[in-house]
C-alpha positions as CSV (number, residue, x, y, z in Angstrom):
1,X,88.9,-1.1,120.2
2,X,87.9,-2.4,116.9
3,X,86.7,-0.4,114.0
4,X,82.8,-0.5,113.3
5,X,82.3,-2.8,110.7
6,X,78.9,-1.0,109.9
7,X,80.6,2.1,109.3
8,X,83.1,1.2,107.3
9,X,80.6,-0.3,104.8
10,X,79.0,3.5,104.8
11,X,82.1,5.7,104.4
12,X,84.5,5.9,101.8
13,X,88.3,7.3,102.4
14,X,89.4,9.4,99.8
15,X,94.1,9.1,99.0
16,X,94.0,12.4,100.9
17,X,92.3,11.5,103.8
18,X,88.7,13.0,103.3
19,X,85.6,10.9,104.3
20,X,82.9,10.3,101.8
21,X,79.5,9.5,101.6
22,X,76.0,8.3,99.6
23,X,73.4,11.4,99.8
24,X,70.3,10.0,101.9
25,X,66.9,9.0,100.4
26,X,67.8,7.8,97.6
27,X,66.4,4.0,97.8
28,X,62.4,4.5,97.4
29,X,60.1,7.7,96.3
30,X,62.5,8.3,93.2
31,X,59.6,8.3,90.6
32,X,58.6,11.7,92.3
33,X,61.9,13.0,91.7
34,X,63.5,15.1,89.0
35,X,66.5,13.3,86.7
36,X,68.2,16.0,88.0
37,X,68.0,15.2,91.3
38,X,68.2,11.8,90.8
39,X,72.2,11.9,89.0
40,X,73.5,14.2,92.0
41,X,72.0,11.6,94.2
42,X,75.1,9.0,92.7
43,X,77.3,10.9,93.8
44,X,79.8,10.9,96.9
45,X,79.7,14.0,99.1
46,X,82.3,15.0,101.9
47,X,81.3,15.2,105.0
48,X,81.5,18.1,107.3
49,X,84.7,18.6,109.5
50,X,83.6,18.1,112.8
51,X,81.8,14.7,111.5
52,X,85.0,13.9,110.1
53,X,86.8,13.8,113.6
54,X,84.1,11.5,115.0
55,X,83.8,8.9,112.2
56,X,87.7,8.7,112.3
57,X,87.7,7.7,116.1
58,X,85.3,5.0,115.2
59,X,87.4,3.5,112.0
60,X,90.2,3.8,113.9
61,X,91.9,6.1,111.9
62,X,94.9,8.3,113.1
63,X,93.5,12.2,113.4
């Protein structure tokens, strides 16, 4: 099976094997939003564990 193209444009692996990515609404509707909320929107978050398993099957990434 090959690794989903559309995820791996979505999710960013981390040296130590973690799975990142871009906090959600963050394209339109910004000009209602704080500056505050706005910076911690750049940021990469990790996702949660058992998320983690599934996106790995998908990139086909060992577990």
């Amino acid at each position: 099976m090959k690794a989903k193209k559309a995820l791996l444009k979505r999710f960013k692996i981390t040296g130590t094997g973690k799975i990142l990515h871009r906090k959600a609404g963050q394209n339109h509707y910004r000009s209602k939003k704080t500056g505050e909320d706005r910076r911690k929107g750049r940021k990469w978050i990790e996702i949660s564990k058992g998320e983690t398993k599934k996106i790995r099957k998908f990139l086909q990434l060992k577990v």
